[in-house]
C-alpha positions as CSV (number, residue, x, y, z in Angstrom):
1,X,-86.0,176.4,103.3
2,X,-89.8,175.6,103.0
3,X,-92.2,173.4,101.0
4,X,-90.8,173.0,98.4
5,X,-88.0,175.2,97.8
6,X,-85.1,178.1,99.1
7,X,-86.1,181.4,99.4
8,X,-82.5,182.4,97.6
9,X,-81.7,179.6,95.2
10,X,-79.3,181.1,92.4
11,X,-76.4,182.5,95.2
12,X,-73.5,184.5,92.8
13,X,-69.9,184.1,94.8
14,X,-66.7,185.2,94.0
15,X,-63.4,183.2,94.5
16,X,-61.3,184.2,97.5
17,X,-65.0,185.0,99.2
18,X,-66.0,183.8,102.5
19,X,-69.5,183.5,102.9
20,X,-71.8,182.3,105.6
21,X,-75.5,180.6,104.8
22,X,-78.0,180.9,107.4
23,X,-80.5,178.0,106.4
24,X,-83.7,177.6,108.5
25,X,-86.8,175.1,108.5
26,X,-89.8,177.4,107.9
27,X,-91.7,174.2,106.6
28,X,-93.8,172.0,108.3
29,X,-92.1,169.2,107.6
30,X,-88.3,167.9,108.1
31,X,-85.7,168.5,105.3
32,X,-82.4,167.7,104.8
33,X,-79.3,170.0,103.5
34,X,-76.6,168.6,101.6
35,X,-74.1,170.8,99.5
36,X,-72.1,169.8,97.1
37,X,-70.2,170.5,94.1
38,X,-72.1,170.1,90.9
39,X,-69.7,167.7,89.4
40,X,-70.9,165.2,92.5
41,X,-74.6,166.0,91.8
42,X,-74.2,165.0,88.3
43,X,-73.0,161.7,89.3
44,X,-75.9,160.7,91.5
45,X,-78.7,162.3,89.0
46,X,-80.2,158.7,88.5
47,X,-81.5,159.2,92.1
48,X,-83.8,161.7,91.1
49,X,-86.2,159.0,90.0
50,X,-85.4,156.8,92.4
51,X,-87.6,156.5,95.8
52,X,-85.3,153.4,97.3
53,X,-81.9,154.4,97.5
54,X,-79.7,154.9,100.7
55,X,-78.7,157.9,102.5
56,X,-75.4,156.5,102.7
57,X,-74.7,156.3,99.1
58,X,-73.2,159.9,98.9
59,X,-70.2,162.4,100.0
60,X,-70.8,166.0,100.7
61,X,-68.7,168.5,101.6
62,X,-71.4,169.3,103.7
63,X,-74.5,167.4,104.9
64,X,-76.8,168.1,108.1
65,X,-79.3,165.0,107.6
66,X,-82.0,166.5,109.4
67,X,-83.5,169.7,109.8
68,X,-86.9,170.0,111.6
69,X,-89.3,172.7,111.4
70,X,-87.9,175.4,113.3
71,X,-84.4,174.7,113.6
72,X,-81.9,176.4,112.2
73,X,-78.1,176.2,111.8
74,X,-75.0,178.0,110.1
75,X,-72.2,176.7,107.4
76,X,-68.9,179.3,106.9
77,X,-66.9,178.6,103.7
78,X,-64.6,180.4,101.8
79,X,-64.8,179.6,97.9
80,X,-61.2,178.9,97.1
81,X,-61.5,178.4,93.6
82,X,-64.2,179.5,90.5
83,X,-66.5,176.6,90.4
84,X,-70.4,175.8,90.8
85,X,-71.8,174.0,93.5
86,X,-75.6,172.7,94.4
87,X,-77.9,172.8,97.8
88,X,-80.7,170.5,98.2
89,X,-82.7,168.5,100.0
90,X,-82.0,164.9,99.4
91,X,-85.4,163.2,101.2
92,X,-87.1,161.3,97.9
93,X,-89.0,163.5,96.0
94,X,-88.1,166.8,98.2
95,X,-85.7,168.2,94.3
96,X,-88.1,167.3,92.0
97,X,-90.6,169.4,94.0
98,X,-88.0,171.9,93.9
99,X,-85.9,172.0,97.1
100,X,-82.4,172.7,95.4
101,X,-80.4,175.5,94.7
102,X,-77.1,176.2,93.1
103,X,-74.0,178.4,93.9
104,X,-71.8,179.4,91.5
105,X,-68.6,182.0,90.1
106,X,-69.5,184.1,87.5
107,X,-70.0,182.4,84.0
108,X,-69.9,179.0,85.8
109,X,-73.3,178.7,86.9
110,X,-75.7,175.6,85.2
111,X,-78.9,174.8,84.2
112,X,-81.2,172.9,86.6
């Protein structure tokens, strides 16, 4: 991750697959990483033009609420079923900038 983006942000998975995402801060400034399936995302779209809403408001599969420059970490799944799923960063502003990616099986993937 970076200002203002992923450096892979369309990933291509196959169910049964178990994959592992190295994500690292080479920004300057702290980010967030949440994952989740697109269903979820779709649900919490109005927060995209909203700069007041709480951090608190959502469920993730999987969340690390801050990243600083520099750090990095790991996350190990295994995609158990076909499906489509998003990454982002969740700080206002930080998606419409363009820090989100997607995941998804083949033929289920989604505009963004």
């Amino acid at each position: 991750m970076r200002e203002w983006g992923y450096s892979l942000s369309q990933l291509e998975v196959q169910p049964g697959e178990r994959i592992r995402l190295n994500i690292r801060n080479d920004g300057n400034i702290p980010h967030e990483f949440m994952f989740m399936p697109m269903a979820n995302m779709q649900a919490i779209a109005y927060r995209l033009e909203r700069a007041d809403w709480n951090l608190l408001e959502h469920a993730a599969p999987y969340e690390r609420s801050l990243v600083l420059p520099g750090q990095s970490f790991e996350v190990t799944m295994r995609i158990a079923e076909p499906g489509a799923w998003m990454f982002m960063c969740m700080f206002p502003y930080h998606m419409q900038f363009g820090m989100m990616g997607q995941m998804a099986t083949p033929g289920l993937s989604m505009a963004m």
